[in-house]
N, C-alpha and C positions, 0 to 999 in steps of 0.2 A: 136730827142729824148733828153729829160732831164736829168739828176741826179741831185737829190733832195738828202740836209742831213741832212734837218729840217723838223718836225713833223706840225710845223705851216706852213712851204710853200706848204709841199706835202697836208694838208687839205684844204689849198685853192685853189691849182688845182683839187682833186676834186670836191669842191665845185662845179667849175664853171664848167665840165663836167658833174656836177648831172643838173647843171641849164641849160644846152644844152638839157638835156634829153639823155647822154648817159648810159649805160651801163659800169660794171667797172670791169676788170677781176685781182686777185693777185696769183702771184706766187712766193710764198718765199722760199729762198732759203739763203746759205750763202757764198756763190760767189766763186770763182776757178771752173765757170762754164762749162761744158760739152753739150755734143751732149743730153743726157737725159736730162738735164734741158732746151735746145732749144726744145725737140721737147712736155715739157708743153706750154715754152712759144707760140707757132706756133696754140696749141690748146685754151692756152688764146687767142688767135692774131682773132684766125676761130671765137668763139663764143661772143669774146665780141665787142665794140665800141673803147674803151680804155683798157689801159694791164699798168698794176704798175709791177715792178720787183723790190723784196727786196734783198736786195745783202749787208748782217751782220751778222758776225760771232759770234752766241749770246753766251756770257759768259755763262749766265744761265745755260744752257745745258750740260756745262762739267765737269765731275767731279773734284776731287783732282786727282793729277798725267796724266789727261789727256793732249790731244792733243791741248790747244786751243791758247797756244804762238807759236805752229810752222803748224797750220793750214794755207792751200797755200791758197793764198792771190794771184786774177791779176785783179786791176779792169779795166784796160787800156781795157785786155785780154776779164775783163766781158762785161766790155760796146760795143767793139766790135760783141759783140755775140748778143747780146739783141738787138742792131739796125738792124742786120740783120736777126731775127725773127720775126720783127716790132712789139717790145714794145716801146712804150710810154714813159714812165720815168722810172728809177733805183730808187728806194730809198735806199740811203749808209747812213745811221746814225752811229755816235758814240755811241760806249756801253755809254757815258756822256748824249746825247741825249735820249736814249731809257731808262734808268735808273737815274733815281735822286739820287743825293749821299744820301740818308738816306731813302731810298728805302725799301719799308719791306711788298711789299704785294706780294704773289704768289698767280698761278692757282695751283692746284693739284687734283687727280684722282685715286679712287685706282681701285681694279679689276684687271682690261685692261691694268695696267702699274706695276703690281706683277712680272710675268713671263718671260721667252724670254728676250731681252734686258734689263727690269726692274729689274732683278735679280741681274746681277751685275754692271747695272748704276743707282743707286735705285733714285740720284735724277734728273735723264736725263731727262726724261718725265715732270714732273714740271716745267721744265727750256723751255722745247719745248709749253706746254700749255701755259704757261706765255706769251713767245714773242709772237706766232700766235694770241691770247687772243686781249694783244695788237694791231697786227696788223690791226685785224676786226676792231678795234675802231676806229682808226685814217683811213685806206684804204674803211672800211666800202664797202667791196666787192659785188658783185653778184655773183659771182662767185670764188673759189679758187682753185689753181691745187697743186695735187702731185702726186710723184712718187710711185706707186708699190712697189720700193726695200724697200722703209723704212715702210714695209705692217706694222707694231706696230703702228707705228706712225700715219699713215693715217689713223688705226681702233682707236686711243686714239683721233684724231682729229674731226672724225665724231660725236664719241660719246659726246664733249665736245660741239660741233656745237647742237647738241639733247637737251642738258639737258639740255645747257644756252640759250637757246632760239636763237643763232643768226640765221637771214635773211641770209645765204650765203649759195648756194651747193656747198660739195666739190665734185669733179672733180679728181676722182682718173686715175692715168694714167700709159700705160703699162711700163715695166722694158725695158730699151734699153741696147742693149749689144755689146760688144765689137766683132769683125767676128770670135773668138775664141770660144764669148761664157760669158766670161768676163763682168759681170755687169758692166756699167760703175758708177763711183764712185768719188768722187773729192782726194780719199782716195789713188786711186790707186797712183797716183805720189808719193807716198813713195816708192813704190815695187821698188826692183831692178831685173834686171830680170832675177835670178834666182828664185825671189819671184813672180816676176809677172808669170812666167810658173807654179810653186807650186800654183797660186789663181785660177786657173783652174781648181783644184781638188773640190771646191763649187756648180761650176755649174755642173760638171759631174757627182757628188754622187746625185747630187738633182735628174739629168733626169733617174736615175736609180732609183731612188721613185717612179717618176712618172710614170716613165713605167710598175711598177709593179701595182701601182693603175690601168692604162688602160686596165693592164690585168685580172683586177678583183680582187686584193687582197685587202681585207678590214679589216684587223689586223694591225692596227696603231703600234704597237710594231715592228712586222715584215719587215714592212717599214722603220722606224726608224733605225732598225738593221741593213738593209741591205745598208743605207747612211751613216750607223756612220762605218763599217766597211772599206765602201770605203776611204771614207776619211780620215782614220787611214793609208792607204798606203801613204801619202806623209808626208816625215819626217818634211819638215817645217811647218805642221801646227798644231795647238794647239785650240783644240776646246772647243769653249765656251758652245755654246749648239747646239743641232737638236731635235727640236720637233714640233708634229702633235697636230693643237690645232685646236677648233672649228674658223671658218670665220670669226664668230660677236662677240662673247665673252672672244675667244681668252682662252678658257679654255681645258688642255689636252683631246685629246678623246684615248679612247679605241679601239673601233670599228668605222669606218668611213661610214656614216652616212646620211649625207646632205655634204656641203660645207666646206672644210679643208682649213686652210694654214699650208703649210710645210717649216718653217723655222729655218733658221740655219746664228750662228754668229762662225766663225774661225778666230783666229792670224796667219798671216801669217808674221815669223820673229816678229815685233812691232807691225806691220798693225793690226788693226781688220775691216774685211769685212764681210759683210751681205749678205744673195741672198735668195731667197723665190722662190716657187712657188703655185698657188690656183688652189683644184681640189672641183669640185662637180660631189660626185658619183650621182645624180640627175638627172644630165645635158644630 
């Protein structure tokens, strides 16, 4: 396995893998990697020839006052992980590499990046279309994976794959969790664990959504009510939002319908964690 931290070496390895006739799978990511990010990699590993792994913690994406001077950082940590899901190469660029000091073009998107997370990281989503934008250009993938948890992300990425025309499927993949329950998250390592027992209160208020969907209740308010209630009983958390929005357009629904996601962002202490789950009354 490689690590690459230049944009010119890593497109000359693939060159010469497109000139093999391989196949090219990307899973980007920004490193303080996890068992959820192995088990993309594992599924790049199954369907492609070759597997890139981006491991950069992109400035772009974080707002004023966020987290991106004390975001964990092990690449030692990451490269160990990534040769034993058998990727190929890392790519580790410098925000100096991926951005040119007088840098002035972005991706952006509205709709799909208004609500949920967009609300209050209004320019988060711009900053994640930008570097993946990016990415396609130089990795020029067949394939790309992501996680579930970050379900906005993944519906703002397909839609961006739609409309600009790129050659790449995304590759959406399940949420892995912790034996508690516990999305896993690069985020967790803040928790302490009095925080880390309080982020449990996420997934528990969600499977009480959903069980009430399994049991037939189709009043998106109801639902809603009955997640934000639960997770009003644990005092360390401080909730951002929870809401039922349509699957594809990620627009409030009322009555549920077709295909939901029920998503929810909570601080726990400093922390903010995310955790989702998709129902289709349909299915």
């Amino acid at each position: 396995m490689q690590i690459v931290t230049t944009i010119e070496e890593l497109r000359s390895i693939v060159k010469w893998w497109r000139g093999e006739g391989h196949s090219v799978g990307l899973v980007p990511t920004m490193g303080y990697l996890h068992e959820g990010h192995k088990s993309l990699i594992v599924k790049a590993v199954s369907e492609n020839d070759r597997v890139v792994v981006s491991d950069f913690v992109n400035p772009t994406q974080f707002g004023a006052n966020e987290d991106l001077s004390t975001y964990p950082r092990d690449m030692e940590r990451d490269a160990a992980l990534c040769e034993a899901a058998g990727a190929d190469v890392i790519f580790h660029p410098s925000p100096e590499e991926m951005y040119l000091e007088d840098n002035c073009t972005f991706v952006d998107m509205n709709r799909l990046t208004k609500g949920l997370c967009g609300k209050t990281r209004p320019t988060h989503f711009s900053g994640v279309c930008t570097v993946v934008f990016k990415l396609f250009n130089i990795v020029t993938p067949d394939r790309a994976y992501f996680g579930q948890k970050d379900a906005q992300q993944l519906a703002v990425i397909r839609r961006m794959v739609r409309d600009m025309n790129f050659n790449v499927r995304i590759v959406g993949c399940p949420i892995v969790r912790e034996a508690d329950g516990l999305a896993m998250s690069s985020r967790n390592a803040y928790l302490n664990e009095k925080e880390r027992k309080a982020a449990l209160i996420l997934h528990k208020s969600l499977v009480l959504g959903e069980e009430m969907l399994r049991a037939g209740e189709r009043d998106a308010g109801k639902v809603r009510d009955v997640i934000l209630k639960n997770m009003r009983t644990e005092p360390l958390a401080r909730i951002d939002y929870v809401e039922l929005v349509d699957a594809k357009n990620l627009e409030p629904v009322k009555k549920i319908e077709g295909p939901i996601l029920a998503a929810t962002a909570v601080y726990i202490g400093k922390t903010r964690l995310i955790d989702n789950f998709h129902y289709d009354s349909e299915a």
